[in-house]
C-alpha positions as a printed Julia matrix, in Angstrom:
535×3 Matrix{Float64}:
   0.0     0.0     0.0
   1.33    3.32   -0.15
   2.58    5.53    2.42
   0.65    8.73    3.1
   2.4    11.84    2.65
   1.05   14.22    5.06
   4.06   13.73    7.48
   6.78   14.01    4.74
   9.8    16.28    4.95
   9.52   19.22    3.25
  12.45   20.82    3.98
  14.79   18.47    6.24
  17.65   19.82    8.1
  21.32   19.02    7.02
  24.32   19.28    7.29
  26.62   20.63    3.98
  29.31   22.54    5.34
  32.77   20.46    6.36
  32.96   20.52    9.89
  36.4    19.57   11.61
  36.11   16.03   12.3
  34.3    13.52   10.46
  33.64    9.99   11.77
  32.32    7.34    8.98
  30.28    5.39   11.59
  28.19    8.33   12.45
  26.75   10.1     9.99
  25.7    13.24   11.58
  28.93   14.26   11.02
  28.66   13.73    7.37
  28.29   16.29    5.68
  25.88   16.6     2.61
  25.53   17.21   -0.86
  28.88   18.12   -1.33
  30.08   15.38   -3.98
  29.06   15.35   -7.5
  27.16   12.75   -8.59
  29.38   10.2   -10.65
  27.84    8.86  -14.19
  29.34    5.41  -14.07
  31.3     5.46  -17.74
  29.94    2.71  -20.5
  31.83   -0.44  -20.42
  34.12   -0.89  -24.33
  34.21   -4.13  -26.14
  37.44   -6.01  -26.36
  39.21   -7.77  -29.15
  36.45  -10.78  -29.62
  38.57  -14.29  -29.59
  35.73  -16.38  -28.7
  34.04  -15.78  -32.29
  34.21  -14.86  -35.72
  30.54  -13.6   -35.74
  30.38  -10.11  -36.82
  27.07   -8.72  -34.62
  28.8   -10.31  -31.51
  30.07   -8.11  -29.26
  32.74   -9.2   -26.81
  33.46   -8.0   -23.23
  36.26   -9.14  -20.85
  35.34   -7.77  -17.41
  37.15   -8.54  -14.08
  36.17   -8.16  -10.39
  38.46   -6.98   -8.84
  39.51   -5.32   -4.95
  39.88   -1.65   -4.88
  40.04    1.51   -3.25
  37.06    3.88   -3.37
  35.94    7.37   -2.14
  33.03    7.21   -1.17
  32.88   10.87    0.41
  35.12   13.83   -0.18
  36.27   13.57    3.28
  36.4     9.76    3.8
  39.37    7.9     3.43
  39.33    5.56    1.13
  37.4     2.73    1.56
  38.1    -1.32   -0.14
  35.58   -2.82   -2.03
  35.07   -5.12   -4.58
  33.95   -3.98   -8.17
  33.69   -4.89  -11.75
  36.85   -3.87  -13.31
  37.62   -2.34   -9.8
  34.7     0.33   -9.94
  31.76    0.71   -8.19
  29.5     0.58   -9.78
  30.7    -1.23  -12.09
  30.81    0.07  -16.13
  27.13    0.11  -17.83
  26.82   -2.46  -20.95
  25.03   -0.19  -23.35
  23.71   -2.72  -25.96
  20.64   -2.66  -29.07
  17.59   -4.87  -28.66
  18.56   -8.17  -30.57
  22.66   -7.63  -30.69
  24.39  -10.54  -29.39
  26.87  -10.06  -26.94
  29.26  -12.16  -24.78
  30.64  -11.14  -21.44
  33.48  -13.38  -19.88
  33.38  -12.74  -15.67
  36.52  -13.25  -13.9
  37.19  -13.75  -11.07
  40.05  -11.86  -10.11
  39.66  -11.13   -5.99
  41.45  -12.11   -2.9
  41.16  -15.3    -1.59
  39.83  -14.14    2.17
  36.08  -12.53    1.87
  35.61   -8.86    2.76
  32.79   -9.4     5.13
  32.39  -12.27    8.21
  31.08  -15.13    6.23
  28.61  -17.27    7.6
  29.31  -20.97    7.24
  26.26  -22.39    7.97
  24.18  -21.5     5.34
  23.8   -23.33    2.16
  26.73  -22.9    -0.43
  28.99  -21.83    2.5
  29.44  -24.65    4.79
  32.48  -26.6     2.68
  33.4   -24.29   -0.19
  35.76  -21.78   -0.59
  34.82  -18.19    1.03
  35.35  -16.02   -2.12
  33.0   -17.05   -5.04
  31.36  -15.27   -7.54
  28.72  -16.12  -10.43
  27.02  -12.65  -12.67
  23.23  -12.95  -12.96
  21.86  -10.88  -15.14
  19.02   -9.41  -13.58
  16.37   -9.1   -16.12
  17.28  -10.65  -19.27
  15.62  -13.03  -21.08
  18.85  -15.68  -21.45
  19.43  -19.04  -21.38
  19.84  -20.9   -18.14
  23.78  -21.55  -18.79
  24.34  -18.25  -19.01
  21.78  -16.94  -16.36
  23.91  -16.78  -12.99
  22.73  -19.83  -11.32
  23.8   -19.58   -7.43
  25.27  -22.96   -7.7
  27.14  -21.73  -10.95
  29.97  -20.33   -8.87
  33.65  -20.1    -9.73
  36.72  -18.92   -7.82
  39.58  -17.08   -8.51
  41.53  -18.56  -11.48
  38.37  -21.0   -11.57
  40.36  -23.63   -9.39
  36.77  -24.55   -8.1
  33.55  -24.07   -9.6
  29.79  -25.3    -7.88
  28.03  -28.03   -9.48
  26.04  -25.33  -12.37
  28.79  -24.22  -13.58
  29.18  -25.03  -17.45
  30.59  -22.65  -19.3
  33.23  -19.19  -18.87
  32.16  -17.02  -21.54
  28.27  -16.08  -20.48
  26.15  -15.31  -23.7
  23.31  -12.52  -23.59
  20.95  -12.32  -26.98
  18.99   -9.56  -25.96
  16.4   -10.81  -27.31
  13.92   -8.36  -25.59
  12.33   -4.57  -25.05
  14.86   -1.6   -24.24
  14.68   -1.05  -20.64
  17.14   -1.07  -17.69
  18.97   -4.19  -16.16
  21.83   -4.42  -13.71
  24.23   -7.32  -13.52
  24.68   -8.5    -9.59
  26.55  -11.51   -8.09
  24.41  -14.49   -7.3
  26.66  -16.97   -5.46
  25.2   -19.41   -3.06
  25.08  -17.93    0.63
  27.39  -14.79   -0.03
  25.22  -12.81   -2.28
  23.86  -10.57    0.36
  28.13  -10.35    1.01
  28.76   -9.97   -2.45
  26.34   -7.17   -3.4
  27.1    -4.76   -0.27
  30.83   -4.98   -0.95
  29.9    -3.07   -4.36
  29.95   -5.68   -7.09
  26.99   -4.23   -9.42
  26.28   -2.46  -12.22
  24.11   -1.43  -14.88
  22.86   -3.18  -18.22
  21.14   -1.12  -20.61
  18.99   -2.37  -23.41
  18.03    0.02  -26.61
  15.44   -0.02  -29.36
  13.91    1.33  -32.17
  10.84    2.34  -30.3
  12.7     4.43  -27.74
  14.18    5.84  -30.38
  11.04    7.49  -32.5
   9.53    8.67  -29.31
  12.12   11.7   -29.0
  12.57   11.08  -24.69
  15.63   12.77  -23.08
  18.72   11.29  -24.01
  22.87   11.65  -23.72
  23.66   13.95  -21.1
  20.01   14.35  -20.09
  19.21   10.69  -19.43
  21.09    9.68  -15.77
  20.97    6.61  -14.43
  20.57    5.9   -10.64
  21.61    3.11   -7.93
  20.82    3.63   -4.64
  21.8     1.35   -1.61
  22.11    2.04    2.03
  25.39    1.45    3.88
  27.12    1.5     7.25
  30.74    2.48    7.61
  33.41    2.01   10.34
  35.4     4.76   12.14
  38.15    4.14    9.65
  35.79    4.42    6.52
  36.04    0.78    6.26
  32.41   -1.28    5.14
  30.51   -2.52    8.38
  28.34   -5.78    8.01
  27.45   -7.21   11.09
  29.05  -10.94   12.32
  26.48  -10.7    15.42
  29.42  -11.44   17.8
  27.24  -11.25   20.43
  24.42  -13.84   19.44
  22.35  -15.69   22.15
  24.58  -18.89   23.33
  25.15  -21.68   20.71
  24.85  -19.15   17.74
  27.55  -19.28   15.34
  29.95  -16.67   14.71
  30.15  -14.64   12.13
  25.88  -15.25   11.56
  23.73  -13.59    9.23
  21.34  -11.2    10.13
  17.68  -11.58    9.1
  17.63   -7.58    8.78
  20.33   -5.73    8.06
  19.83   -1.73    7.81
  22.58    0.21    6.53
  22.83    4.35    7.97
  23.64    6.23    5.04
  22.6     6.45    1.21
  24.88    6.09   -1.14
  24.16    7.08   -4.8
  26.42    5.83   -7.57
  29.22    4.9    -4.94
  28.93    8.82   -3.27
  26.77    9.19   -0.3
  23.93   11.66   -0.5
  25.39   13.25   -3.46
  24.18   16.07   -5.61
  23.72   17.14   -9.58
  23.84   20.09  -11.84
  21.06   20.2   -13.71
  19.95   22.2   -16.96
  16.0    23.8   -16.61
  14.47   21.27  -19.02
  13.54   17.54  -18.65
  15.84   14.85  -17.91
  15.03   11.12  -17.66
  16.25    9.59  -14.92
  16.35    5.76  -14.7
  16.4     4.98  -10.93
  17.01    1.21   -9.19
  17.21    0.1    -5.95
  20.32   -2.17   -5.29
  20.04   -2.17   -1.39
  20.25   -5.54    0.26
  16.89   -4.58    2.57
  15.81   -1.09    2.33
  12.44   -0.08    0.28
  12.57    3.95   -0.43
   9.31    5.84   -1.14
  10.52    8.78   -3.14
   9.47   12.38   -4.05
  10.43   15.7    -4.96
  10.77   18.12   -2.11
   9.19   21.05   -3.91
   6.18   18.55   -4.72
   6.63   18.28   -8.58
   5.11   14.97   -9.96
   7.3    12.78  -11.55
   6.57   11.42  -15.28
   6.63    7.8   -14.87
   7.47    5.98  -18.78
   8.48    2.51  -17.46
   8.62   -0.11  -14.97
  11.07   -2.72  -14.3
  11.18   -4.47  -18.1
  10.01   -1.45  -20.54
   7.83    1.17  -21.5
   4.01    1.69  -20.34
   1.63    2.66  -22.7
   0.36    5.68  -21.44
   3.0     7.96  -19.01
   1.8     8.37  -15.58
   2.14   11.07  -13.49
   2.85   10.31   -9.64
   3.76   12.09   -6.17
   5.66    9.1    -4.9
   6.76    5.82   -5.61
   8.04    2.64   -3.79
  11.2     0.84   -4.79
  11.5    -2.09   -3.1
  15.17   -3.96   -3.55
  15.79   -4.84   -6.88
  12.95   -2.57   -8.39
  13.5     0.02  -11.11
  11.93    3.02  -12.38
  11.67    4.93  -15.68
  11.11    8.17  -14.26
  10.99   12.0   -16.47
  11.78   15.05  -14.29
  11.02   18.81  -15.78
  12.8    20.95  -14.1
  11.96   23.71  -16.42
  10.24   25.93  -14.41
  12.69   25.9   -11.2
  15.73   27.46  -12.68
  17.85   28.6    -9.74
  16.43   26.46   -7.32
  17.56   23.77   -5.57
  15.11   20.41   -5.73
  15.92   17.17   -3.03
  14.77   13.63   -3.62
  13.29   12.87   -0.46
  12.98    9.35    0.65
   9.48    9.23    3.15
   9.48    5.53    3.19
   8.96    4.44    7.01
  11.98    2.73    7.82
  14.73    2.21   10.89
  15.17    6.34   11.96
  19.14    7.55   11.47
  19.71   10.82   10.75
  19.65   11.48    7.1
  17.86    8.62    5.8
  14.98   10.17    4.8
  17.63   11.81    2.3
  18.52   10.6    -1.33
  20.57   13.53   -3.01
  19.96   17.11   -4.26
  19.01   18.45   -8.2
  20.79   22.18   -8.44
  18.86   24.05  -11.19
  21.71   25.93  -11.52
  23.55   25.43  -15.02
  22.78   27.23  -18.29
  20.7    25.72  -20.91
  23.25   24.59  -23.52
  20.09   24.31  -26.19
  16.77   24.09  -26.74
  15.01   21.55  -25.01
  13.07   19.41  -27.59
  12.55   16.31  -25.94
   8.86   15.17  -25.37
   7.05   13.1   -23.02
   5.05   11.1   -25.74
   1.16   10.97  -25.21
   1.72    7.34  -26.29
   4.68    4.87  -24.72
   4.58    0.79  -26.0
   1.29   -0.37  -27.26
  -0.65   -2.5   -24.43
  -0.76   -6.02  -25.26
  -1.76   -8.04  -21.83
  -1.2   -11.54  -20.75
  -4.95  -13.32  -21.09
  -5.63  -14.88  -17.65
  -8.31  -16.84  -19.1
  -5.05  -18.92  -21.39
  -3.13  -19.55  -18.09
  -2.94  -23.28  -17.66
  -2.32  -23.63  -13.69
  -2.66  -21.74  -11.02
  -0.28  -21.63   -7.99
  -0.46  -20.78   -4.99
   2.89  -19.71   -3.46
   3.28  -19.15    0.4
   6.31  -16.77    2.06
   6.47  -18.39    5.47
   9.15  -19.1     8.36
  10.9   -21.54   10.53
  13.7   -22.11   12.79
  16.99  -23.91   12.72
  18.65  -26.0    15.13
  20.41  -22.53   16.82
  16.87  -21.35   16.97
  17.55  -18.23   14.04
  14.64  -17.5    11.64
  15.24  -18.77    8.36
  12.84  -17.29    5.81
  10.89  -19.5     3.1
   9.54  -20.36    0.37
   6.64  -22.8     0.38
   7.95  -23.87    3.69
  11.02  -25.15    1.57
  14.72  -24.44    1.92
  16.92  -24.2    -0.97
  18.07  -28.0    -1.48
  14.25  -29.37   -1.31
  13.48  -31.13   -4.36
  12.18  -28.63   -7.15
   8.92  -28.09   -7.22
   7.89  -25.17   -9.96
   8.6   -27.03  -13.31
   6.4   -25.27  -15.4
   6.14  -26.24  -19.29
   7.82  -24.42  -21.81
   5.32  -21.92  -23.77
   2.63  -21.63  -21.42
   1.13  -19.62  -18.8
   0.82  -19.53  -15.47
  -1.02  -17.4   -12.32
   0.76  -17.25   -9.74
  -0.55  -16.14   -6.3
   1.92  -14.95   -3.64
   0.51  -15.33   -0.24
   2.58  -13.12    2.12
   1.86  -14.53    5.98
   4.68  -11.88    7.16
   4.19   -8.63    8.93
   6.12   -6.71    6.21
   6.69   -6.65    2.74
   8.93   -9.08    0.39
  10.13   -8.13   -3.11
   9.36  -11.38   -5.0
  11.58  -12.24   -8.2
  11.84  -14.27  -11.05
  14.65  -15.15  -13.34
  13.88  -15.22  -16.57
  10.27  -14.27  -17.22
   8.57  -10.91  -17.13
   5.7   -10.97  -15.89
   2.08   -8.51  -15.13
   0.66   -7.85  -11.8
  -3.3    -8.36  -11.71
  -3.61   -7.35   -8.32
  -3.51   -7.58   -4.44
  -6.26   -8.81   -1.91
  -5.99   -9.23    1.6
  -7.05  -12.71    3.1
  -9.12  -14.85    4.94
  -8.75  -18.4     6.16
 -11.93  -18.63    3.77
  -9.73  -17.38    0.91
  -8.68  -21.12    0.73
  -9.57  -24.7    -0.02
  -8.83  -27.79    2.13
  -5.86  -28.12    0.38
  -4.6   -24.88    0.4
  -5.24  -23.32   -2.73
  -6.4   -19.84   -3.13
  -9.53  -19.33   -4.68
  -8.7   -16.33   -7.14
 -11.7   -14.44   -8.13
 -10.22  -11.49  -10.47
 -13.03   -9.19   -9.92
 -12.02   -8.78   -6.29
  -8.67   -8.13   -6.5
  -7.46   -4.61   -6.16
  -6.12   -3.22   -8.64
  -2.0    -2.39   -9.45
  -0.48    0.76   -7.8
  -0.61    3.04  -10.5
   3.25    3.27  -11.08
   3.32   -1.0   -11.41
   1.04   -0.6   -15.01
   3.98   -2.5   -16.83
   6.45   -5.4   -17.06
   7.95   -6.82  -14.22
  10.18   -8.67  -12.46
   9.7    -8.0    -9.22
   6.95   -7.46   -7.14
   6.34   -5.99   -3.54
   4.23   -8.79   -1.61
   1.98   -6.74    0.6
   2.0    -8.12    4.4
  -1.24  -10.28    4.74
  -2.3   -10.17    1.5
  -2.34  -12.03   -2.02
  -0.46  -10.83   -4.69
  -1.06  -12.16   -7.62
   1.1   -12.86  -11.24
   0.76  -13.74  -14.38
   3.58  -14.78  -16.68
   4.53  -16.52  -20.03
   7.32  -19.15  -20.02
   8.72  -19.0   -23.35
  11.96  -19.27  -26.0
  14.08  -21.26  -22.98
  14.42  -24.37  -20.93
  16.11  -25.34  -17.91
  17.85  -24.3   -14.46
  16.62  -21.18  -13.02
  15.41  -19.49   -9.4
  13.17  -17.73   -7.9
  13.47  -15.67   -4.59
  13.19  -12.98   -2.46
  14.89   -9.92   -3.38
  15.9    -9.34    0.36
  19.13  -10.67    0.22
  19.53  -11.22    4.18
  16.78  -13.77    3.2
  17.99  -14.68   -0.27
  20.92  -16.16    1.48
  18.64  -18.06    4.25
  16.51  -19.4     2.27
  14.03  -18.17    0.57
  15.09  -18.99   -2.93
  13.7   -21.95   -4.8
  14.25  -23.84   -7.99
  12.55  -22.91  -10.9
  13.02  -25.36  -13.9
  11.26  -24.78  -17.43
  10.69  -28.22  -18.63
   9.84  -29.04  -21.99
């Protein structure tokens, strides 16, 4: 559901002057908005010597352990990033052009963060392992990012998926906005917050005629929350002081971090021209769901959703990103030259100073030219999945248990990872899906491979279900779609005690994939599942 507004910062204190001493770990002393916000630069091709096909496109990209600022007056700070940058370079690439990206593997052998070694994929492997899922695309399952596809440095050890070096992406889908993301088995929450992401951009012809803000006026965003030692080092918790007969290091089920950082700088801020840009906005936390809005209440101009365009732009207050979620989002910030504009997060969330902070627009550079760009009246024409042509309904429960040191472990189905499969759905048909949250707080639900279309949410009853189980979907009751989730998906927010409820097509691929929460605290333990495309 969405937040109301009436208690939203309008104009939050902050701090944007250096003061004399700053200390990482507590950011009231940080001061604000004084970094520029960093474009992360487009990732080149390389000499291709895996093929002699001419529309190939081959990239070579390593992860790598580095040194990043992360504030003008932070140290630097060590993370891990795709060719040693964080985020890592965006893959730029036209619908339909085949490209192949080798991932290596090129970090230290001892982990950046207290691994846990209880958790599946950690108890007898090595601690640093890494596998690139390309959130988003529709790919192949060999070249998806399985968890269990893992390699190490040098590949000297590889999980039980693994099956090939050089990953192959098709593209074989609408322009929108991906990010590539580690997946590996039981360190992805690890993984992620040490800084190994990035952006994956797909074009099109259609983008193209409809004249949108482009080059220098189209921005993309990653947000993620972090926490930061007194040497400007990254904090994730081992919970070294767990109740007796815990294991140390031990995940957290929650994990909040205590500042935002925007394309590696915390609370940045960015020059803008008075005209429209389009800004293209995900949310790579590991927990944290933002509800975002303008401080001087201009609307924003939705065009697009996780997957692609809508058919009709929308235009909205606020929005919720929950992990994982993205945004196709058209600002005009033609009538507030001079001004100064913040992108307010009034999401209700752990309280830390600054949090309800994202960054700051200045209106404050000259118009190079004439702003021409439009915001069409008409996106992608509307063709919807038929629920009537779905061929099975399931009904899919987000529960929890306890393991033998008495921790939560999240679920899916009341199933941990290495339960037998049981989602095998058949290749070229469709399916309903209906995602019955039993939790006191949302989940961001996602699925590899498949885009899919929200028909709605209902809260429930016991007498929403049959003896066996089942919920008894009735369309006409459900409410309807927020108003900014019109489009394709791949994740959805599971409202707390209610159905939410899919619809997807399983089509052009067979074979190994997952599906999960998007909360990677709970990713890791265990709410992922199997999800194999049979024939």
């Amino acid at each position: 559901m969405e937040h109301s507004l009436q208690n939203s910062p309008q104009e939050p204190e902050y701090r944007s002057e250096p003061i004399a001493e700053v200390d990482p770990s507590n950011p009231e002393t940080i001061p604000k908005f004084v970094d520029p916000l960093p474009i992360p630069h487009i990732a080149k091709p390389v000499n291709n010597c895996c093929s002699s096909e001419e529309d190939e496109n081959y990239y070579h990209i390593y992860m790598k352990e580095a040194e990043h600022q992360f504030h003008k007056l932070f140290p630097k700070t060590t993370i891990w990033g795709y060719n040693g940058t964080y985020p890592g370079p965006t893959i730029e690439v036209a619908k339909d052009t085949r490209v192949k990206v080798k991932w290596e593997n090129d970090l230290p052998r001892k982990h950046l963060l207290p691994v846990d070694h209880t958790l599946h994929g950690a108890m007898d492997t090595p601690d640093v392992r890494t596998v690139v899922h390309l959130h988003g695309a529709n790919v192949a399952a060999d070249s998806d990012g399985h968890p269990e596809a893992w390699f190490t440095r040098d590949n000297t050890f590889v999980g039980q998926k693994y099956s090939r070096e050089v990953y192959e992406y098709t593209n074989h889908q609408t322009g929108a906005l991906l990010w590539y993301h580690d997946h590996a088995i039981g360190i992805t929450r690890l993984n992620v917050y040490a800084g190994l992401a990035g952006f994956y951009i797909i074009r099109d012809f259609l983008e193209r005629r409809l004249n949108l803000p482009k080059g220098p006026y189209e921005i993309p965003i990653m947000i993620q929350d972090k926490t930061f030692n007194k040497d400007g080092s990254l904090f994730y918790p081992d919970n070294a002081t767990p109740p007796v007969d815990n294991p140390v290091p031990s995940t957290p089920s929650f994990f909040f971090g205590n500042t935002i950082v925007v394309n590696g700088k915390l609370w940045p801020y960015l020059e803008v021209e008075p005209r429209k840009y389009r800004f293209r906005i995900l949310n790579a936390s590991n927990l944290r769901g933002y509800e975002l809005k303008l401080s001087n209440e201009e609307v924003f101009h939705q065009i697009g959703t996780d997957l692609g365009l809508l058919h009709h732009p929308v235009d909205i207050e606020s929005f919720i990103l929950e992990p994982a979620e993205r945004i196709d989002l058209i600002v005009d910030f033609s009538a507030y030259k001079g001004q100064e504009i913040l992108l307010l997060n009034i999401a209700q969330g752990p309280p830390s100073p600054g949090m309800e902070l994202i960054m700051k627009f200045k209106v404050k550079k000259e118009l190079e030219c004439p702003d021409t760009s439009t915001i069409p009246k008409e996106l992608m024409p509307l063709h919807k999945m038929d629920p009537a042509l779905a061929i099975r309904q399931r009904t899919m429960y987000l529960d929890e248990t306890t393991d033998h040191y008495g921790r939560v472990v999240h679920l899916l189905n009341n199933r941990m990872w290495d339960a037998p499969a049981t989602e095998k759905p058949k290749l070229d048909t469709i399916e309903i899906w209906n995602i019955v949250n039993n939790f006191n707080f949302p989940h961001p639900i996602h699925l590899h491979l498949v885009h899919f279309e929200i028909l709605g949410r209902k809260p429930f009853t016991a007498e929403d279900f049959d003896e066996e189980g089942n919920y008894k979907l009735d369309l006409k009751n459900l409410n309807p779609p927020l108003k900014y989730e019109n489009g394709p998906k791949d994740v959805v927010r599971t409202e707390p005690g209610q159905v939410t409820t899919i619809i997807m097509h399983f089509k052009e691929h067979t074979g190994d994939y997952v599906w999960h929460c998007h909360i990677l605290e709970h990713e890791d333990y265990d709410m992922m599942r199997p999800l194999i495309v049979e024939r």
